[in-house]
C-alpha positions in Angstrom: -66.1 -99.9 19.0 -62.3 -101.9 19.4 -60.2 -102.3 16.4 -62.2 -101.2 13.4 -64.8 -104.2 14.5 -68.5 -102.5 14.0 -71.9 -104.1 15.8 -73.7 -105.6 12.8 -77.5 -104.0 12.5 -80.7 -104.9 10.3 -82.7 -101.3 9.4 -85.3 -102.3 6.3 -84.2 -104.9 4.2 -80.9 -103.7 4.4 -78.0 -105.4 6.1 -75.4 -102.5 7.4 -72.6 -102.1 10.0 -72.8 -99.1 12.2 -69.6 -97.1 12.6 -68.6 -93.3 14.2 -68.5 -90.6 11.5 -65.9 -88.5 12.2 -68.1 -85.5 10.3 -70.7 -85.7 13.3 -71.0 -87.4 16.0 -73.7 -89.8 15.2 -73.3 -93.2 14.3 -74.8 -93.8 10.9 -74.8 -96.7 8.7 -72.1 -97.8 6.4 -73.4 -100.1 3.7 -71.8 -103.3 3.5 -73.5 -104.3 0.2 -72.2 -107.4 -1.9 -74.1 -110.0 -0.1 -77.5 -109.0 -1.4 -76.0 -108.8 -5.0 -76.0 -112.8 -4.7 -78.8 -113.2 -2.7 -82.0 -114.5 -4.8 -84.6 -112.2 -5.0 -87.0 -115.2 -3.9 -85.5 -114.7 -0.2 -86.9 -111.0 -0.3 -89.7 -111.0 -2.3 -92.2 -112.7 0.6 -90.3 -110.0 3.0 -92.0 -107.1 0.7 -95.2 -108.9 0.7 -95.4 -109.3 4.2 -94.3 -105.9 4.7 -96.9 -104.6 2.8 -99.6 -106.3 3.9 -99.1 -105.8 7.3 -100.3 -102.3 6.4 -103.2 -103.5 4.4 -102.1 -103.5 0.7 -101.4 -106.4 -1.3 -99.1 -108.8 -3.2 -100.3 -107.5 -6.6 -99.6 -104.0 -5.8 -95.7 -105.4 -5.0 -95.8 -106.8 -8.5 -96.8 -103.5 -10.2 -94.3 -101.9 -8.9 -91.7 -104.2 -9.5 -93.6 -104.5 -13.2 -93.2 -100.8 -13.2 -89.2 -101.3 -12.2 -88.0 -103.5 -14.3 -90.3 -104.4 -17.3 -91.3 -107.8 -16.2 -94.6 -109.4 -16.2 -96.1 -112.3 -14.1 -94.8 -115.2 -16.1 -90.9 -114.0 -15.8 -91.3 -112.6 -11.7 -93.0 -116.4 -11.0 -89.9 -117.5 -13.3 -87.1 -115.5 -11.5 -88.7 -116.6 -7.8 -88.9 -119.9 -9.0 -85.5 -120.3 -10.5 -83.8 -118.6 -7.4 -82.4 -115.7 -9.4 -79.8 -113.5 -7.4 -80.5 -109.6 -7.8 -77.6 -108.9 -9.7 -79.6 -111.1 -12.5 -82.8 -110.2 -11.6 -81.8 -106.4 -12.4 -79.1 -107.2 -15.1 -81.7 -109.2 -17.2 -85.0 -106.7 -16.5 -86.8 -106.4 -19.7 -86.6 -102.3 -19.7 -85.6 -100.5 -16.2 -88.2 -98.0 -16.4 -86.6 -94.7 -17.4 -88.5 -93.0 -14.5 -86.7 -94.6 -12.0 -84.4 -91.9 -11.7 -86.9 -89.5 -9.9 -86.8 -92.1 -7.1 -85.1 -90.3 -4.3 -85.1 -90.3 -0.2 -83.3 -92.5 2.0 -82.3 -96.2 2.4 -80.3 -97.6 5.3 -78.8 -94.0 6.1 -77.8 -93.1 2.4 -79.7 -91.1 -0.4 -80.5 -93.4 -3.4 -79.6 -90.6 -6.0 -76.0 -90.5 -4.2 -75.3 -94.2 -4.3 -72.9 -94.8 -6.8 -72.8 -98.4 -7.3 -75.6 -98.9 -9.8 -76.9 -102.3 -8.7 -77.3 -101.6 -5.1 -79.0 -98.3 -6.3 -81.3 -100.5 -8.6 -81.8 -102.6 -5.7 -82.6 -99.5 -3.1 -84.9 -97.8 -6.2 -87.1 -101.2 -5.5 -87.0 -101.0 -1.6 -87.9 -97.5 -1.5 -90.9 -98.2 -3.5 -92.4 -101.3 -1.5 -91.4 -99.2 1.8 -93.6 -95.8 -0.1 -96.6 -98.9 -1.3 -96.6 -100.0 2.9 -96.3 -96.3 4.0 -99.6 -96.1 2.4 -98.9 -93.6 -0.8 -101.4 -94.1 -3.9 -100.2 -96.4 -6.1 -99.9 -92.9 -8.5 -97.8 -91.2 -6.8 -95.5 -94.4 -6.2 -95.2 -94.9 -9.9 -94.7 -91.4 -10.4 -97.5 -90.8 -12.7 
């Protein structure tokens, strides 16, 4: 790995460069996050039904949990995916993040979600753990965290 350049890799939904950590010897991945900040959320969402599905759940389980999320309903998600609304919108504009969010925890392209300290990639990563939990097969109780 010359001069600082690091091989770009894909792990989840998450884009990340790969780079020696001098703590241990494994190469783990360094977040390289603005891009999806700007990205719409249209470009993703058919990525987390597709995702899901492939493990036999469905596109209205995606959309309770990003109900559950953010506070929107099925008029403003078709809305957002029609208008092409980045995710910094998407998750600056949520109706009411759900206050249970915060008990979302594991990890998401190499870093834990309650470590992240940008908020928005956090808010972003909160979501992605929770389609990746709905395609793992949890109940849909335990991936609300009733």
């Amino acid at each position: 790995m010359d001069g600082g350049i690091w091989p770009k890799i894909e792990i989840g939904f998450c884009h990340c460069e790969v780079r020696n950590n001098p703590v241990n010897s494994k190469n783990i991945p360094f977040m390289q996050n603005t891009k999806i900040f700007s990205m719409p959320f249209a470009k993703v969402y058919p990525l987390y039904i597709t995702k899901v599905e492939k493990k036999w759940r469905t596109k209205s389980e995606v959309d309770e949990v990003i109900y559950w999320l953010t506070g929107y309903d099925e008029v403003w998600l078709q809305r957002i995916i029609d208008e092409w609304i980045d995710f910094e919108t998407f998750f600056r504009d949520a109706p009411l993040l759900n206050p249970a969010r915060i008990s979302i925890t594991g990890v998401i392209c190499g870093y834990r979600i309650e470590e992240m300290e940008d908020g928005l990639m956090r808010e972003i990563r909160y979501l992605d753990k929770l389609v990746d939990e709905l395609a793992k097969g949890k109940s849909m109780k335990k991936v609300l965290r009733n």
